[in-house]
C-alpha positions as a LaTeX table, in Angstrom:
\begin{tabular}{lrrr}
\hline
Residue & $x$ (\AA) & $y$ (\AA) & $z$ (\AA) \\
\hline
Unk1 & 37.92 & 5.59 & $-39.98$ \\
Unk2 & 34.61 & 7.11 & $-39.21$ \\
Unk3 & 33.71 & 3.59 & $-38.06$ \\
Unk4 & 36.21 & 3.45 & $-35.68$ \\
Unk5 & 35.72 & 6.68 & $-34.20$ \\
Unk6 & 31.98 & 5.78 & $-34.04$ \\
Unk7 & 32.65 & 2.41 & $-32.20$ \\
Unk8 & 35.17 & 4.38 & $-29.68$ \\
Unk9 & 32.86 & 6.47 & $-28.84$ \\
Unk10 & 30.39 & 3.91 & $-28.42$ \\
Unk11 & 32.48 & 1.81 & $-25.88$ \\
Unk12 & 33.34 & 5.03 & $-24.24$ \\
Unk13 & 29.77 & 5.84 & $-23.63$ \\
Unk14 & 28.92 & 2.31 & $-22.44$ \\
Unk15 & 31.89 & 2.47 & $-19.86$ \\
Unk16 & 30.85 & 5.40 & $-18.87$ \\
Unk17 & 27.04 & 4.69 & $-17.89$ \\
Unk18 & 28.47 & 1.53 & $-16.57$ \\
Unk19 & 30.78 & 3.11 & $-13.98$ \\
Unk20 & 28.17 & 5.97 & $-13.20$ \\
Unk21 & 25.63 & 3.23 & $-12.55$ \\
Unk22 & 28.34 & 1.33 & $-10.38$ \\
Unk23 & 29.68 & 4.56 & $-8.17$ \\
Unk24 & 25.48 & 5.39 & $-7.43$ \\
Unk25 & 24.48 & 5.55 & $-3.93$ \\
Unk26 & 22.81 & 3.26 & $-2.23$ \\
Unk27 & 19.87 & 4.54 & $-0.84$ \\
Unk28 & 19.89 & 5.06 & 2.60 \\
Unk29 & 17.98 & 2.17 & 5.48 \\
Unk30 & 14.78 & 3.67 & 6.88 \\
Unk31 & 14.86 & 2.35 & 10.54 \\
Unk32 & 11.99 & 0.95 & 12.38 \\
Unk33 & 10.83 & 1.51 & 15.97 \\
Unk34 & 11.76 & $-1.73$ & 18.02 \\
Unk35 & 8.88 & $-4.17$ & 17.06 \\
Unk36 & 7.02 & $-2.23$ & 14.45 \\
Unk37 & 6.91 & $-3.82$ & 10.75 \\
Unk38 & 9.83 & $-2.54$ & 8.60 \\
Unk39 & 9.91 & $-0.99$ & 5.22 \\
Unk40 & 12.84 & $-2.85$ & 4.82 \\
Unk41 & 12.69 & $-6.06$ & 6.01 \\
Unk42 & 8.62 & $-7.09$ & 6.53 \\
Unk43 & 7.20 & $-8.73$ & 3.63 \\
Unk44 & 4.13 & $-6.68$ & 1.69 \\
Unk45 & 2.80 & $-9.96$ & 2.72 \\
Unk46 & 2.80 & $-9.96$ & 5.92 \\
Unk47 & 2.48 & $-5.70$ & 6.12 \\
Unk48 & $-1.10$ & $-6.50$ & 4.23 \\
Unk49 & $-1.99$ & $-9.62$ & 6.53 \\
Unk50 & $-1.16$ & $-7.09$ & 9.75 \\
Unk51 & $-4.42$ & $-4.89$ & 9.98 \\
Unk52 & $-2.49$ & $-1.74$ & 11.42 \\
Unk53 & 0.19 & $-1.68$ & 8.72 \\
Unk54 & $-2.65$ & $-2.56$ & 6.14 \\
Unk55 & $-4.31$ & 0.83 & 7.06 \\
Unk56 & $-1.03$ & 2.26 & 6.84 \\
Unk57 & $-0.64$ & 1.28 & 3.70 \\
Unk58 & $-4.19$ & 2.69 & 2.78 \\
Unk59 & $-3.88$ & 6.02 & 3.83 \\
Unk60 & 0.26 & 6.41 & 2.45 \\
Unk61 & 0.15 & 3.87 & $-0.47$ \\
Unk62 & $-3.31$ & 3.99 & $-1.78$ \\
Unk63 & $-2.02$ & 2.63 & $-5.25$ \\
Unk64 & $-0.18$ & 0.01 & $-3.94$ \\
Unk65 & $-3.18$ & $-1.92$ & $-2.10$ \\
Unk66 & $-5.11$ & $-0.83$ & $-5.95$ \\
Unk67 & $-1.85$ & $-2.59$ & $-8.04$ \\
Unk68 & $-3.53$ & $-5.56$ & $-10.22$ \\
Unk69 & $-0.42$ & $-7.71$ & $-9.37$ \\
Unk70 & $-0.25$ & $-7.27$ & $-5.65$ \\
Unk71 & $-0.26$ & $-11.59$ & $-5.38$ \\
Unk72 & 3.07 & $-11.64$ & $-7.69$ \\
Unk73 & 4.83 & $-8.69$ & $-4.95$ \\
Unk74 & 3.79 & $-9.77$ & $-1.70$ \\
Unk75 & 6.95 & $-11.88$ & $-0.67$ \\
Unk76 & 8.96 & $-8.78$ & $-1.61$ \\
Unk77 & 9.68 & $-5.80$ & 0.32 \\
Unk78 & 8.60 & $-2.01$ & 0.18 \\
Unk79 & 12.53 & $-1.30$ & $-0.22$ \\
Unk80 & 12.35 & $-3.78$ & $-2.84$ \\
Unk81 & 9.81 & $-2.46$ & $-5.45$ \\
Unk82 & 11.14 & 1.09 & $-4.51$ \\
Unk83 & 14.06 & $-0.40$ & $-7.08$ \\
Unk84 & 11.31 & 0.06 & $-9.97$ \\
Unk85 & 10.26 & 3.62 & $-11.15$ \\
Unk86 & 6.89 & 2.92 & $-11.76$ \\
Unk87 & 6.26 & 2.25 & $-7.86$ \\
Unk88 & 6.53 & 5.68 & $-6.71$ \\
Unk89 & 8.38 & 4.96 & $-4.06$ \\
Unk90 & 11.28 & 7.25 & $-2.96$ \\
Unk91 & 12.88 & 7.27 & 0.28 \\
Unk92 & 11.42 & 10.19 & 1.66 \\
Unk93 & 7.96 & 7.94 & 0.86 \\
Unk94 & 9.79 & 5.32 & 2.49 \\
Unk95 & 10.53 & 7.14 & 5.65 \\
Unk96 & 7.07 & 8.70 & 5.48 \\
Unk97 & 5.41 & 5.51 & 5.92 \\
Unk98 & 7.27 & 3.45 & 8.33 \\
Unk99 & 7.26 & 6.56 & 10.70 \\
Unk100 & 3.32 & 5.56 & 10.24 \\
Unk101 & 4.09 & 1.77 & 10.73 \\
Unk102 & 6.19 & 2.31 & 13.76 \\
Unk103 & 2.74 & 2.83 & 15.48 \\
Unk104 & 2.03 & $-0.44$ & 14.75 \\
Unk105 & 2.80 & $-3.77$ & 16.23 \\
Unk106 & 3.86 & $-6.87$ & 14.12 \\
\hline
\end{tabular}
């Protein structure tokens, strides 16, 4: 019986992290100024190969431009690592830095 009632609760607790984790927000776009590089949609890539944005990036993302693996990231996003805790990178950081990239021309 204890079994049971230790399995229940078990499936209850998985179904309930699994709709929590299902009903969480999305987090919101960060807009860019009309033909600035986007936090959202410009590669690190390309924000590193643009010498504007790559100061950018120096001054509001020191660590990133310091991150040992930078090669294996740079086809991805900003808004994509932001998905992994260890990059820091919340929207208000977000927002931060692409109202510093929309200075910038791609």
């Amino acid at each position: 019986m204890n079994t049971a009632l230790a399995g229940l609760a078990a499936l209850v607790l998985a179904t309930a992290a699994t709709t929590a984790s299902a009903q969480a927000p999305a987090a919101a776009a960060v807009p860019a100024a009309a033909g600035a590089p986007s936090v959202e949609s410009t590669a690190i890539g390309d924000l590193l190969a643009n010498p504007g944005a790559k100061a950018v990036l120096e001054k509001d993302y020191p660590e990133l431009i310091a991150y040992p693996g930078i090669d294996q990231i740079k086809g991805m996003t900003l808004r994509d690592i932001s998905a992994y805790p260890e990059a820091k990178l919340d929207n208000a950081r977000l927002a931060s830095i692409q109202h510093d990239l929309d200075s910038v021309k791609k």
